[in-house]
C-alpha positions as CSV (number, residue, x, y, z in Angstrom):
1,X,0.0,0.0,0.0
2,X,1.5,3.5,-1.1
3,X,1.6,6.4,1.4
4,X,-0.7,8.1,-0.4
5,X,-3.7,5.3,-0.5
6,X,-2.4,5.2,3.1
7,X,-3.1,8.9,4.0
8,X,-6.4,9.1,1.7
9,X,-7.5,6.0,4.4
10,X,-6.5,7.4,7.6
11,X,-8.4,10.3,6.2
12,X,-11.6,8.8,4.9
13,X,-11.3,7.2,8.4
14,X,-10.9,10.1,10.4
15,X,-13.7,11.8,7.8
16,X,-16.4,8.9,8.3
17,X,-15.6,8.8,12.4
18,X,-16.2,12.8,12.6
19,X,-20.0,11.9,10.7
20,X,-20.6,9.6,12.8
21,X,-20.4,11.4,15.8
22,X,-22.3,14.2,13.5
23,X,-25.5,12.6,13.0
24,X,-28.4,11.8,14.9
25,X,-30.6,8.9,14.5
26,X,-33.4,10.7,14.8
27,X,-32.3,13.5,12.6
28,X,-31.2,11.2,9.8
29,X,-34.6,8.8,10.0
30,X,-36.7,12.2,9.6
31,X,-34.3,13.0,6.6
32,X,-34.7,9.0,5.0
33,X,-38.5,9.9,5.7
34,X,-38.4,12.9,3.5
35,X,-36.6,11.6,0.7
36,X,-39.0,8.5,0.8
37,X,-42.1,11.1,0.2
38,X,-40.0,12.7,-2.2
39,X,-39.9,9.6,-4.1
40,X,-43.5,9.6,-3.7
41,X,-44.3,12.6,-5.3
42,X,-42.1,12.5,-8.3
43,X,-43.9,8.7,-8.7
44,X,-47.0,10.9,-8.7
45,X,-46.0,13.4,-11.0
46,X,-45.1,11.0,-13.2
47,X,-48.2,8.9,-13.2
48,X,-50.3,12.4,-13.9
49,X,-48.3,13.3,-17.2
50,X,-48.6,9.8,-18.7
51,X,-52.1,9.5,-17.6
52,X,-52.3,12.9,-19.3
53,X,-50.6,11.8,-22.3
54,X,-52.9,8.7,-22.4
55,X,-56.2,11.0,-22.5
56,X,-54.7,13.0,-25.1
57,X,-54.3,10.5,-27.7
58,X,-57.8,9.0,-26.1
59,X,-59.7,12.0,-26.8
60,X,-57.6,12.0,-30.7
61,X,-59.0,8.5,-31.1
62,X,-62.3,9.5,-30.9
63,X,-62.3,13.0,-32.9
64,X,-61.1,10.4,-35.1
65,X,-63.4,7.9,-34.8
66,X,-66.4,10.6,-34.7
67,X,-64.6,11.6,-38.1
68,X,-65.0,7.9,-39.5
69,X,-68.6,7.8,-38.7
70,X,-69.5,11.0,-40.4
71,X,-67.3,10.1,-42.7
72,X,-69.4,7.1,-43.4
73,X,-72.8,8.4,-43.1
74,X,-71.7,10.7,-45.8
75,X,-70.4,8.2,-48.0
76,X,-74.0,6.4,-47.5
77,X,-75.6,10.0,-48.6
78,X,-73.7,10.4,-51.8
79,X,-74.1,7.2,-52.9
80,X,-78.1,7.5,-52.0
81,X,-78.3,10.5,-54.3
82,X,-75.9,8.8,-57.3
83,X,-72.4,10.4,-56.4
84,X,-70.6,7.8,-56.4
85,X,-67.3,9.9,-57.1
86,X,-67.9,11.5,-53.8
87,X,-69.1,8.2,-51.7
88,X,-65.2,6.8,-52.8
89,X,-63.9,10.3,-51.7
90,X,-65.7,10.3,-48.1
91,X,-64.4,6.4,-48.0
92,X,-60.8,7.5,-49.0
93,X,-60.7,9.9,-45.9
94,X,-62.2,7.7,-43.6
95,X,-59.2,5.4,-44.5
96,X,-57.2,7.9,-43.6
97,X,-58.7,8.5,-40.1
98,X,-58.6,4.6,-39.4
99,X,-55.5,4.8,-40.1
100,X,-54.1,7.4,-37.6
101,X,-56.6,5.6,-35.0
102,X,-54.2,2.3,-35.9
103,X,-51.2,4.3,-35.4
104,X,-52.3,6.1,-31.8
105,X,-53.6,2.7,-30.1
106,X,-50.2,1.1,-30.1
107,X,-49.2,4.4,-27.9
108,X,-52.4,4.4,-26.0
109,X,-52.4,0.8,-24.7
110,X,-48.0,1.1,-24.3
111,X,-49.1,4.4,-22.1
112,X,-51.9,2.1,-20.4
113,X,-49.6,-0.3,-19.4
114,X,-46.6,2.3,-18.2
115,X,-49.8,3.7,-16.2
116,X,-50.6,0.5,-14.4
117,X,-47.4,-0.4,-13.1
118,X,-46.8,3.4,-11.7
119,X,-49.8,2.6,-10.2
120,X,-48.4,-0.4,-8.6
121,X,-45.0,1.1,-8.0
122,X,-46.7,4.0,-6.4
123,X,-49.2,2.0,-4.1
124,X,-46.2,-0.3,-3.3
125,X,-44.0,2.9,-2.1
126,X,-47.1,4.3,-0.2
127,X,-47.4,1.0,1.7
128,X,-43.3,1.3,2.0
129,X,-43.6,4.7,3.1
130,X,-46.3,3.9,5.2
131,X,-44.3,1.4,7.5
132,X,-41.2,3.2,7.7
133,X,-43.0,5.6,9.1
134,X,-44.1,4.0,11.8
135,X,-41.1,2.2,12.7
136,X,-38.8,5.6,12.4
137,X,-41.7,7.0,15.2
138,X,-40.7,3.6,17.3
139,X,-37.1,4.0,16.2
140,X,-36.9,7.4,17.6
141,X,-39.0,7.2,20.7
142,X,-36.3,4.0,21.6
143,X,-33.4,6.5,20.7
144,X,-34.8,9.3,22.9
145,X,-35.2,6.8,25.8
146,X,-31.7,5.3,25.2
147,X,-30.2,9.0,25.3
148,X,-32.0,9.9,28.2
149,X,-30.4,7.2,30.2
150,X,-27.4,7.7,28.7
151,X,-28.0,10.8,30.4
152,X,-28.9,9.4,33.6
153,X,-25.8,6.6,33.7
154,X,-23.4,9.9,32.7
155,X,-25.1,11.7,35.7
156,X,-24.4,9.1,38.2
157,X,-21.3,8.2,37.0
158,X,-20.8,12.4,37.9
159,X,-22.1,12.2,40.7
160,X,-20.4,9.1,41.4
161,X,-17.1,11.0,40.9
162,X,-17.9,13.9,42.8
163,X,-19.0,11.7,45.9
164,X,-15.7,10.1,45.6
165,X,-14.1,13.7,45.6
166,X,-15.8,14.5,48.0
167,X,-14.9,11.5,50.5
168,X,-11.1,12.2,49.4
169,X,-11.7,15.7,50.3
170,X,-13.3,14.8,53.5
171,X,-10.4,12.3,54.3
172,X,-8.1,15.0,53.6
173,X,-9.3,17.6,55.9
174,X,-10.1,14.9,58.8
175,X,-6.4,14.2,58.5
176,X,-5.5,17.9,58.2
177,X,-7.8,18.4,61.5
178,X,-6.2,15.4,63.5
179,X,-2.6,16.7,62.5
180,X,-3.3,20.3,63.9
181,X,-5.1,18.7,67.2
182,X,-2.0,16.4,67.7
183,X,0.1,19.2,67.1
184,X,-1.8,21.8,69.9
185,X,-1.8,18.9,72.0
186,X,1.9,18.2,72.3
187,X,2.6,22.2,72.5
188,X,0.3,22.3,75.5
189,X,2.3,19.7,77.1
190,X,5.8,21.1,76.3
191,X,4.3,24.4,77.6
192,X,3.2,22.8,81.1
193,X,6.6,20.8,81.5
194,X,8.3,24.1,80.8
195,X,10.4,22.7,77.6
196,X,9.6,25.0,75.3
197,X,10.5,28.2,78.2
198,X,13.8,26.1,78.6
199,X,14.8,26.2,75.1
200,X,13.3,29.1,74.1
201,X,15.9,30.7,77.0
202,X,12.9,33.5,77.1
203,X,12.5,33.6,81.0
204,X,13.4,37.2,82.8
205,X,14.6,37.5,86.3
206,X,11.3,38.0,87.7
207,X,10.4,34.9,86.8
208,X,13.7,33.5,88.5
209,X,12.7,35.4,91.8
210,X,9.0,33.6,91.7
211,X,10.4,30.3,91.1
212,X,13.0,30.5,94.0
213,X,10.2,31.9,96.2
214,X,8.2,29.3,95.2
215,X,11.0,26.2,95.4
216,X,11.5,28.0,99.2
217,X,7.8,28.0,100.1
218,X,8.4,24.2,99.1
219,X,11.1,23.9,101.3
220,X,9.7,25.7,104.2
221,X,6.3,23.9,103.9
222,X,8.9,20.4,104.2
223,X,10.7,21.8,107.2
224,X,8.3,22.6,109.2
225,X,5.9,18.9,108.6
226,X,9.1,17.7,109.5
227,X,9.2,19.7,113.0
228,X,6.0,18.5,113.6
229,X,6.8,15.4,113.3
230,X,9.8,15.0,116.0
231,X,8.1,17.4,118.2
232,X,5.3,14.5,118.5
233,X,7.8,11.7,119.5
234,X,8.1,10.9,123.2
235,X,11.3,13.1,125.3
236,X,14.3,10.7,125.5
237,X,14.8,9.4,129.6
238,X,17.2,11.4,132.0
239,X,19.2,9.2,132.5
240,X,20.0,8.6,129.0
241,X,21.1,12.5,128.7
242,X,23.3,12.5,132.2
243,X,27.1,11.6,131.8
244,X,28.5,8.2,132.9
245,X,30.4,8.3,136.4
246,X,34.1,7.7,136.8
247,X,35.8,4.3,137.6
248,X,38.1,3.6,140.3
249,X,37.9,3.6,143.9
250,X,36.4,6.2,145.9
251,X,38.1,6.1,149.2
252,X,40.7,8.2,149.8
C-alpha cells in the first residue's frame, strides 16, 4: 500500500468517524423519511403526465373515430343521391382516419400499461412509506429513551465521581484536623513541663525570683511537717542525757 492510498484512508477514516459522531438517528430517520415522500411525489407526477398523455391520444382517437362515422354516413348519402365519385372520396378519408386511430392505439395501450405499473410502484412505495413511518416513530421514541439514560448513567457516574471527591476531600481535611489537634496537644504539654520556656531561653529574672520563692515556700512547707513530726515523739529518759560516772575507787 502506497503512502498516499495510506493517507487518503486514515483520512476517509478520520472523515467517516467525525460523521458519525455528527449525525443523529433521529435526525437522519426524519431526513430518510423525507426523501421516501420525495420519491413519492415524483412517482405521482409521473403517473399524472402519462395519464395525461394517455387522454390525449384517447380523446384523438375519438375525434377520429367521430370523423369515420361521419365520414361514413356521408359516404351512404352520396351514394343515396348517385355520387358515387364523392361516396369513394368520403371512404378515401375515412381510411385515412382509421389509419391514424391504428397508429395512436399502439401508444395508447404502451401508455396504459406504463400507467398501471406506476400505479403499482406508487401504491407499493405508499405501503413502504407507510411502514417506515411508523417504525422511524418507534425507532426514535427507543433512541430518545436510550439518550436519556445515557444521560442518567453519565449523571451518576458524575455524581459518582464527585462523591468520591468529595470522600477524598473529607479524608483530607479529617487528616488535616487530627494533624493540627495532635500538634496543639503536644505544645500544651511542652508548655506545662516548661520545655519550650527552657529552650526558648525567654524567662526574665522576675520569673527566677517567683520560682525560687516558690521552690523556698516548698522547702519551708517540708521543714516545718518535719518539725511536727519529731516534736510529736516521746522526750528521750534522763538518764540517757546525764554523763556516765568515773571508775576507780572512791576512798581516799
Amino acid at each position: 500500500m502506497g503512502i498516499f492510498q495510506r493517507a487518503h484512508d486514515i483520512a476517509q477514516a478520520k472523515a467517516n468517524k467525525a460523521l458519525d459522531a455528527a449525525e443523529k438517528p433521529d435526525e437522519m430517520l426524519d431526513l430518510s423519511y423525507q426523501k421516501m415522500l420525495e420519491q413519492i411525489t415524483q412517482v405521482r407526477r409521473a403517473l399524472v403526465d402519462l395519464a395525461g398523455s394517455k387522454k390525449n391520444i384517447e380523446l384523438q382517437e375519438q375525434q377520429f373515430q367521430h370523423t369515420i362515422d361521419h365520414l361514413q354516413d356521408q359516404a351512404k348519402a352520396a351514394l343515396g343521391q348517385g355520387r358515387e365519385d364523392l361516396a369513394k372520396e368520403a371512404l378515401s378519408r375515412k381510411a385515412a382516419a382509421q389509419q391514424q386511430i391504428d397508429t395512436m392505439e399502439p401508444q395508447r395501450q404502451q401508455m396504459a400499461e406504463e400507467e398501471d405499473k406506476l400505479t403499482k410502484t406508487l401504491a407499493a412505495l405508499q405501503t413502504r412509506v407507510n411502514e417506515f413511518r411508523t417504525q422511524k416513530e418507534t425507532l426514535k421514541a427507543q433512541y430518545t429513551a436510550a439518550k436519556a439514560i445515557t444521560t442518567v448513567n453519565e449523571s451518576a457516574s458524575g455524581i459518582s465521581k464527585s462523591f468520591n471527591d468529595s470522600g477524598a476531600s473529607l479524608q483530607r481535611a479529617q487528616d488535616k484536623i487530627a494533624t493540627m489537634q495532635a500538634r496543639s496537644g503536644a505544645l500544651d504539654e511542652l508548655l506545662e513541663s516548661g520545655v519550650l520556656e527552657d529552650v526558648g531561653g525567654g524567662t526574665d529574672d522576675i520569673q527566677k525570683e517567683l520560682d525560687q520563692v516558690g521552690q523556698a515556700a516548698s522547702v519551708d512547707t517540708e521543714l516545718a511537717a518535719l518539725k511536727a513530726e519529731i516534736g510529736t515523739a516521746a522526750p528521750p529518759a534522763p538518764e540517757a542525757l546525764a554523763p556516765a560516772p568515773a571508775t576507780g575507787d572512791a576512798k581516799s
